[in-house]
N, C-alpha and C positions, 0 to 999 in steps of 0.2 A: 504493500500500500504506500510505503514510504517511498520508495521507487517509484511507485507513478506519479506521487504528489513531483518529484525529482525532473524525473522525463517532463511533464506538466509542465513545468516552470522552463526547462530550458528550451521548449516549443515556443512560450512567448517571449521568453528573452530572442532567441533566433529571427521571431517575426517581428518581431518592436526592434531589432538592428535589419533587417531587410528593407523595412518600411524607406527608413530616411536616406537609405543606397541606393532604393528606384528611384525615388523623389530626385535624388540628385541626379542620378541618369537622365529622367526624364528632360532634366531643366539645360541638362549639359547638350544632352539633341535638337532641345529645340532653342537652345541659344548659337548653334551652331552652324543652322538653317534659317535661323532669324541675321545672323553675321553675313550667309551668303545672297540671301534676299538682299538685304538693304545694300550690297556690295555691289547686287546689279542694280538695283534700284537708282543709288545714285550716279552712276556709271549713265543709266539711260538719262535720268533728270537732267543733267549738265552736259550730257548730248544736245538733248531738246532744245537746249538755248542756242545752239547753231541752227538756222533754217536751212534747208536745201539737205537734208541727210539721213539716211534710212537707219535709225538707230537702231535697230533691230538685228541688223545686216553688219553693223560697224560691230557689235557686241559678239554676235558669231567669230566672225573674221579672230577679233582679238581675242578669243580664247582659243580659238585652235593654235596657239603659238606657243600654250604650253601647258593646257589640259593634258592630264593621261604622258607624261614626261617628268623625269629627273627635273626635279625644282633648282638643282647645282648645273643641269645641264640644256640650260634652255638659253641658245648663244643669240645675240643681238638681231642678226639673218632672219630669227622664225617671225618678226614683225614685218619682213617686206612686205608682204600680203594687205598688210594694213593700211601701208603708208603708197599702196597704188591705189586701195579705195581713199584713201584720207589723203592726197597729197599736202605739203605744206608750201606755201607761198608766201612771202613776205613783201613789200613795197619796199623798195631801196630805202638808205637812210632812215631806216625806222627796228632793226631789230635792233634790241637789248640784252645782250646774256650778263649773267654775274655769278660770283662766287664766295659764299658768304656773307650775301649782302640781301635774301632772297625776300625778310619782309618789306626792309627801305623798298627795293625797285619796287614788288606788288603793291604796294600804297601809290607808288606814283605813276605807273601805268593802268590801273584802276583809276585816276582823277586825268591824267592823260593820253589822248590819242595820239597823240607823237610819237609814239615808243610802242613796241609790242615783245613781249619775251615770250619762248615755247607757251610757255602756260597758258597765255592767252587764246591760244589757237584751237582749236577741238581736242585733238590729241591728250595734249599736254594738259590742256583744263581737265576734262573728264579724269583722269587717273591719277592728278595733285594731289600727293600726300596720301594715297591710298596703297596697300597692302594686297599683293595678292602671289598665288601659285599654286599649280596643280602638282598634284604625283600620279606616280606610275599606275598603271593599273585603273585608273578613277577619271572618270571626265566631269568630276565635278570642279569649281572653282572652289579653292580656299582661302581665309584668311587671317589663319592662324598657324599658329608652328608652322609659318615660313623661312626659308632659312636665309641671313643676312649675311652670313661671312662668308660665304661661297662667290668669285666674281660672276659665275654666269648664272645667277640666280634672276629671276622673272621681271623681279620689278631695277633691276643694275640693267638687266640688259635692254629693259625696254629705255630706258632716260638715255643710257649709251646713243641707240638707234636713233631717236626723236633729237638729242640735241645734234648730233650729226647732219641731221634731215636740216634741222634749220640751220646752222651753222653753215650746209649747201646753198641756202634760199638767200643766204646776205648780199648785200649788195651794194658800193657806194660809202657813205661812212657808216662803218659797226662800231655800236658803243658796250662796252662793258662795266659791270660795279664791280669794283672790290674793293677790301675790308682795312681800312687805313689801322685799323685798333690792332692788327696781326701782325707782328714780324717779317711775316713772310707773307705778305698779300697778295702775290702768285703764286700757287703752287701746284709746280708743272704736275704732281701726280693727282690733281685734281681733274671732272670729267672735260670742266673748258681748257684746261692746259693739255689732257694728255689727248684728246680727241677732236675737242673743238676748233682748238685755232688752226691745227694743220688743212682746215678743208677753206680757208680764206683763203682768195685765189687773185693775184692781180690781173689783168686789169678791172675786176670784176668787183673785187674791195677797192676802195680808193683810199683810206685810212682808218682805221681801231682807234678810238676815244677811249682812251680808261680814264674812268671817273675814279676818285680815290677817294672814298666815302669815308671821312674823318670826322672822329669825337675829341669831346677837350683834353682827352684823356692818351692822344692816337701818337703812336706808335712809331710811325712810317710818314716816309711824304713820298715824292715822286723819284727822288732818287736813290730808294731803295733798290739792292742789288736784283732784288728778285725781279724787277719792273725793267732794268736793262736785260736780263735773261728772256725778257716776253718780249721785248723787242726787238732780240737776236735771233729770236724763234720765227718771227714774221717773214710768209713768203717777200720774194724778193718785188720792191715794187709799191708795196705798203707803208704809205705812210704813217705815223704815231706819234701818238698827243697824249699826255697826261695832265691832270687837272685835279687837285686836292680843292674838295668840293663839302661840309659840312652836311652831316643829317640832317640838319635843323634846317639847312638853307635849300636842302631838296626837298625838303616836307614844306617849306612853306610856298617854298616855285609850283608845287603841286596843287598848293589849295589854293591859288591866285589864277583864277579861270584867263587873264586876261594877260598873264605874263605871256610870250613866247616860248616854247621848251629851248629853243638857242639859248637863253639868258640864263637857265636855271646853271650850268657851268661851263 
C-alpha cells in the first residue's frame, strides 16, 4: 500500500515537471515561426515602399541563395540572381558609402536627396540590420543560431555582393564618411576598403570626397596615415579631397531644408 501511495506521488511529481517542459516547447515553436513570419513580413513591408516590384518574386529569388545550404558556405555569387531582378542604379555624384559612420550618414540622407547610400535602394533597405540563414537539409529561412564568424556566412556575403553592386553604379564624384574619433579611420580590412574602393574606375569616378566626421573629442584629421594609404589605393586617375567636417555641423546642414548639400563640407 505504501508503495502505491510511492509510485502515486512520483506519477504527479513526473506530470507536474512535464507540464512546464511542453509549455516551454510549445512557446519555443511558436516563437520560432513567429521570428520567421515577421522576418518575411518585414522583408515584404519595406519592399512595398518601392513601386514598380513584384515583392513576392524578389522574396523567392532571395532565398534560394541560401535556403537548404551551409550557412558558412553561402559565397557572395549565390545573390546574382537577385541583383538581375533588382538591379542597382545610382545618379552620378550622389552615392554615399561610409565606414563607421552609419547612423550620422542615415540621418542625413533621410533629410536629404543629395546623397543616397546602399541602404536606401531596395536591396539594401529591405534587409538593414536584419539577420538571416538557412541550413542544410531545410528550406526554411532562419533567424537565429546564425553563424557570424564564418566569412561566407549569409548575411557577410550578401552586404559583400550589394556594396560591390553599388560601388559599380558610382559615378562622377563619390563621397565617403569616416570616423574622425578612430585612429585609424580607414581601415583597408574593412568591407569599403577591402572590396569597395577597388571597383572605382577612372574615367568613370572623377574624385572620392572623404568627409572626416569629427567630434570634440576626435582623434584624426586629414593627414592621418591611414587617409594617405586610401589615397594610394585609388585607381589611377582619381582625384581626392579630404575634409574634416563636424557631426554637429552635418546634422544641422541636414535639418536646414534650404542649405545646399555642397555647403554642408
Amino acid at each position: 500500500m505504501a508503495s502505491e501511495k510511492v509510485r502515486g506521488s512520483e506519477k504527479r511529481r513526473s506530470s507536474i515537471t512535464a507540464v512546464p517542459v511542453l509549455i516551454i516547447s510549445i512557446i519555443l515553436g511558436v516563437t520560432l515561426i513567429w521570428n520567421k513570419d515577421e522576418f518575411k513580413q518585414t522583408f515584404i513591408q519595406r519592399c512595398q515602399k518601392f513601386s514598380g516590384y513584384n515583392c513576392q518574386t524578389i522574396w523567392d529569388v532571395f532565398q534560394q541563395a541560401f535556403v537548404n545550404r551551409d550557412p558558412c558556405e553561402v559565397l557572395p555569387e549565390a545573390y546574382d540572381p537577385l541583383f538581375v531582378l533588382v538591379p542597382l542604379k545610382a545618379p552620378c555624384n550622389t552615392t554615399v558609402f561610409w565606414s563607421e559612420t552609419k547612423a550620422v550618414v542615415h540621418d542625413f540622407t533621410e533629410k536629404k536627396d543629395c546623397f543616397k547610400t546602399v541602404e536606401d535602394f531596395l536591396l539594401g533597405s529591405v534587409l538593414d540590420d536584419l539577420v538571416w540563414c538557412g541550413k542544410k537539409g531545410s528550406n526554411e529561412t532562419f533567424t537565429t543560431d546564425c553563424p557570424e564568424q564564418c566569412q561566407k556566412n549569409p548575411v557577410r556575403s550578401f552586404w559583400k555582393r550589394v556594396s560591390v553592386a553599388f560601388g559599380g553604379t558610382a559615378c562622377g564624384n563619390v563621397t565617403v564618411m569616416l570616423n574622425g574619433s578612430l585612429p585609424t579611420p580607414f581601415n583597408e580590412a574593412s568591407m569599403f576598403g577591402s572590396d569597395v574602393l577597388k571597383t572605382f574606375t577612372s574615367p568613370k569616378v572623377k574624385q572620392l570626397n572623404v568627409v572626416l566626421v569629427t567630434q570634440e573629442n576626435s582623434v584624426t584629421n586629414c593627414t592621418n596615415e591611414s587617409l594617405g594609404n586610401l589615397k594610394m589605393k585609388l585607381n589611377k586617375g582619381i582625384g581626392y579631397r579630404c575634409s574634416e567636417v563636424s557631426q554637429s555641423k552635418i546634422e544641422w546642414c541636414a535639418s536646414a531644408p534650404e542649405k545646399p548639400c555642397s555647403l554642408c563640407w
